[in-house]
C-alpha positions as CSV (number, residue, x, y, z in Angstrom):
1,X,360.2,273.5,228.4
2,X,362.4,273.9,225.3
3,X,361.4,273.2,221.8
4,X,363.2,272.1,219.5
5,X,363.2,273.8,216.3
6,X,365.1,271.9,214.3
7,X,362.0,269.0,215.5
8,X,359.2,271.5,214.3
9,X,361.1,272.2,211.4
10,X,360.8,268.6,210.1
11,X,356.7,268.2,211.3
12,X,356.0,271.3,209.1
13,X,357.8,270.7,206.4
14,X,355.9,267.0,206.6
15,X,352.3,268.6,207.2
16,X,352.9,271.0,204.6
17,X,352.9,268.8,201.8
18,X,350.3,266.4,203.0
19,X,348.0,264.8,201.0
20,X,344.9,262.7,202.0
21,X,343.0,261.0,199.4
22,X,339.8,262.6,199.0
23,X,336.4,260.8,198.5
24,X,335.4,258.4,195.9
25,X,334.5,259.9,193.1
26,X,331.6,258.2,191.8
27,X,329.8,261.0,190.8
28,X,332.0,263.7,189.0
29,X,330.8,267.4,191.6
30,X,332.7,264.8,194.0
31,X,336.0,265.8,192.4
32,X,338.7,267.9,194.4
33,X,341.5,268.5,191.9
34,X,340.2,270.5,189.1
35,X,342.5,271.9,186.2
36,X,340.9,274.6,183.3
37,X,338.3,276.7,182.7
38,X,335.3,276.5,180.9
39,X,331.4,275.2,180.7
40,X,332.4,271.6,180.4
41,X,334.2,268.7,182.4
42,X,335.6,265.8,181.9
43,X,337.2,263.4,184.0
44,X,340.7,261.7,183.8
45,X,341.5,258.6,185.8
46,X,344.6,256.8,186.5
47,X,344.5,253.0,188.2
48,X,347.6,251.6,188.7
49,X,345.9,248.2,189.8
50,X,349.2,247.8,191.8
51,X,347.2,245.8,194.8
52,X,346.9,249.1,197.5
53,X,344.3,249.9,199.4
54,X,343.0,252.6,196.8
55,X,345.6,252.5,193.8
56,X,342.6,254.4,191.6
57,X,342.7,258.4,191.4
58,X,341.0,260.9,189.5
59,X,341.0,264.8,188.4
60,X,338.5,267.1,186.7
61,X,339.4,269.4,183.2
62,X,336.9,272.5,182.3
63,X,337.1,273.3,179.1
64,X,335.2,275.2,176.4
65,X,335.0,274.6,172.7
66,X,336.9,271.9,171.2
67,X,339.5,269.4,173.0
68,X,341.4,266.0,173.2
69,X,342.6,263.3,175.5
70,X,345.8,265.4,175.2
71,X,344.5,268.0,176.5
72,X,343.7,266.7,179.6
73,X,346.4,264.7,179.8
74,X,348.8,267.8,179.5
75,X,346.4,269.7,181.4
76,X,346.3,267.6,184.7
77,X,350.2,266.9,184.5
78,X,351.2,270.5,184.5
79,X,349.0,271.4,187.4
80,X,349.6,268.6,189.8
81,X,353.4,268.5,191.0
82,X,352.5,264.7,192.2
83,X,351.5,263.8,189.0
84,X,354.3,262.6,186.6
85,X,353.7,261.1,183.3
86,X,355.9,260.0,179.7
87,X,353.1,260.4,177.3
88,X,352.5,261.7,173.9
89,X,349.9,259.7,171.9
90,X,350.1,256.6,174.3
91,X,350.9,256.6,178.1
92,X,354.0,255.1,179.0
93,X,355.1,255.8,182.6
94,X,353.1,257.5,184.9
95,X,353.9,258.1,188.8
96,X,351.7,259.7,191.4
97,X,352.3,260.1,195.3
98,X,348.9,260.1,197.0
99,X,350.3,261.3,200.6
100,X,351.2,258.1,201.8
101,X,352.2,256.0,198.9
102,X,354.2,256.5,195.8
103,X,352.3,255.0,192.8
104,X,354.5,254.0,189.9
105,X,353.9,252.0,186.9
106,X,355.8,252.0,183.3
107,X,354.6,250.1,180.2
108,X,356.6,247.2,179.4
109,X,356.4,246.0,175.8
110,X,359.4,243.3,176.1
111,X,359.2,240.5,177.9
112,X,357.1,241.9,180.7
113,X,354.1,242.7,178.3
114,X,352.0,245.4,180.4
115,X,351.3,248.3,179.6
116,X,348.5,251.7,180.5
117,X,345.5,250.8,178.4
118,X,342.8,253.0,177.5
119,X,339.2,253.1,178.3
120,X,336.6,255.6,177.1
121,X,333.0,256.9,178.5
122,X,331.4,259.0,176.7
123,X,332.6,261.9,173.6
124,X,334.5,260.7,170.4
125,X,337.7,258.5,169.0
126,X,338.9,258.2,165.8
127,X,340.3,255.1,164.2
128,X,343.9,254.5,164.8
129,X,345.0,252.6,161.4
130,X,348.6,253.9,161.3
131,X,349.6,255.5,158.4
132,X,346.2,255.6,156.3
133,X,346.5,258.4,154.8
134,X,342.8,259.6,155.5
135,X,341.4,262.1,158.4
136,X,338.5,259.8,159.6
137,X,335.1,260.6,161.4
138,X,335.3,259.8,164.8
139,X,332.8,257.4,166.3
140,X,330.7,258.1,169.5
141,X,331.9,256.6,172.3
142,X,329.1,255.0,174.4
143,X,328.2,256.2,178.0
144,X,329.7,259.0,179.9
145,X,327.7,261.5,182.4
146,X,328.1,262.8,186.0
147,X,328.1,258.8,187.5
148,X,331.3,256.6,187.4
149,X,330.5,254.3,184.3
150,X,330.2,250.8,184.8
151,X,331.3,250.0,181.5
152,X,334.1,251.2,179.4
153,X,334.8,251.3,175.9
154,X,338.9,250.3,174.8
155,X,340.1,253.5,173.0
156,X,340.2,252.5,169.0
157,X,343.0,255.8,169.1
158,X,345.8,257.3,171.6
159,X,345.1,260.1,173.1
160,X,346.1,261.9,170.0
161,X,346.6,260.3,166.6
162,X,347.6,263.5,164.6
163,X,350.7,261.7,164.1
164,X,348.9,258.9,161.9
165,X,347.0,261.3,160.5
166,X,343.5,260.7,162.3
167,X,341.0,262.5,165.0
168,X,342.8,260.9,168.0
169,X,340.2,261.3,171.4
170,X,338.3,264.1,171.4
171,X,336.6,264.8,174.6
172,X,332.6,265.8,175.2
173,X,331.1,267.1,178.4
174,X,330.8,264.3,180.7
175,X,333.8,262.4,179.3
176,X,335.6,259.8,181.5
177,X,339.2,258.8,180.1
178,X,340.4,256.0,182.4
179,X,344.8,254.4,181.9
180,X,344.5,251.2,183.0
181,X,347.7,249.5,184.0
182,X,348.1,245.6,183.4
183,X,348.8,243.0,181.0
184,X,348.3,243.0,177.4
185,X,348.4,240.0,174.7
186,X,351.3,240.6,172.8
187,X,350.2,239.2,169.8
188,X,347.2,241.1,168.9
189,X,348.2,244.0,171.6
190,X,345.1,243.8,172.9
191,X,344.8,245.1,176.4
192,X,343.7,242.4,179.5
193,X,343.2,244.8,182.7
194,X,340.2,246.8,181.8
195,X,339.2,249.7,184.8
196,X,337.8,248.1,188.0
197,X,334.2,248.3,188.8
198,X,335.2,250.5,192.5
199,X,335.1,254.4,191.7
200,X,338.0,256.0,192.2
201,X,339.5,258.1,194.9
202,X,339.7,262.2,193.9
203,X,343.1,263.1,194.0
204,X,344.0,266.2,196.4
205,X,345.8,269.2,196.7
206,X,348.2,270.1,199.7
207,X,346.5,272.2,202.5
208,X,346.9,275.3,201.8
209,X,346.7,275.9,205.9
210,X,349.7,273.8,206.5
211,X,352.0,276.2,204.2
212,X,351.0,279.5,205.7
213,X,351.2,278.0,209.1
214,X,355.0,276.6,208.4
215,X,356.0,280.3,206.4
216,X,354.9,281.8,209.7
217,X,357.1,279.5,211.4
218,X,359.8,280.2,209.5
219,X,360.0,283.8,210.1
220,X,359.3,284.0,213.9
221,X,362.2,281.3,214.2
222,X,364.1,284.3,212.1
223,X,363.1,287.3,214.3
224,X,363.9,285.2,217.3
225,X,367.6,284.2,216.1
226,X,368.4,287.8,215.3
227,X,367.9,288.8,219.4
């Protein structure tokens, strides 16, 4: 029987960049993607709330010493080519293709009046009074831990105020940062989709199997050509 190449080709390619949603994450050690170094972790989640079956994902950051919301954000972003965000202090567009599905939602501060609010666990946020003038103490954010919280605090800050002149987010191990995606009352801007109660699903990494198996494919369809 002949096979056709060209056929394999196309199933390796496929399996090499497949990506099963891990398990729900709702106690942190149950993460799979994990970005940094360092003694302590926090967690960054994503939920689209776009009606799939699991439209919630989450990654680790390690860290040591001092860092921010940013951090993460920039962090996570850089290391996961399936992760694609428009952020600086606030998150604006974020996409992120699970395997199977293509998650995609952009903040709309027209007409459609959503947007990616954010919810704290746990660590520190400064108040976001633009232009104040004054570097302010941050507050302690209530909860955080190894569990998925059951209750979030809306950020008072982005994920970094610098710009206003204020602490922004600044993480603590055990930190959950959770963009929320939904609507938001546009005349006091305050957000109306807070995270759901159902822990969310650990984002993965491609198999590392797969690849080596479709390299090795790739050069024995090369050695056999050349006969």
């Amino acid at each position: 029987m002949k096979i056709n190449a060209a056929a394999w080709m196309v199933a390796l390619v496929v399996g090499s960049g497949s990506l099963v949603s891990g398990a729900v994450v709702t106690t942190s050690d149950q993460l799979e993607f994990v970005v940094g170094a360092g003694a302590n972790l926090s967690v960054l989640v994503f939920d689209f709330n776009d009606g799939s079956s699991q439209s919630s994902f989450a990654w680790g950051y390690r860290w040591d010493g001092s860092a921010s919301g940013e951090d993460m954000l920039a962090a996570v972003a850089g290391a996961d080519a399936n992760l694609t965000l428009d952020s600086s202090s606030f998150v604006g567009n974020v996409s992120y293709f699970d395997g199977s599905t293509l998650h995609s939602a952009a903040s709309d501060f027209g007409a459609g009046a959503v947007s990616w609010g954010y919810y704290l666990a746990g660590g520190f946020a400064g108040d976001d009074s633009m232009n104040n003038g004054n570097v302010d103490t941050p507050a302690s954010i209530l909860g955080g831990g190894v569990t998925y919280p059951t209750t979030f605090t809306i950020s008072p800050t982005g994920a970094s105020a610098n710009s206003f002149g204020d602490s922004g987010r600044l993480l603590a191990d055990g930190s959950w940062d959770v963009w929320s995606f939904g609507p938001y009352n546009p005349g006091t801007y305050a957000h109306e989709e807070p995270p759901g109660a159902e822990a969310p699903a650990a984002a993965s990494v491609p198999e590392p199997a797969s690849t080596g198996l479709f390299a090795s494919f790739l050069l024995c369809w090369s050695l056999r050509r050349k006969r």
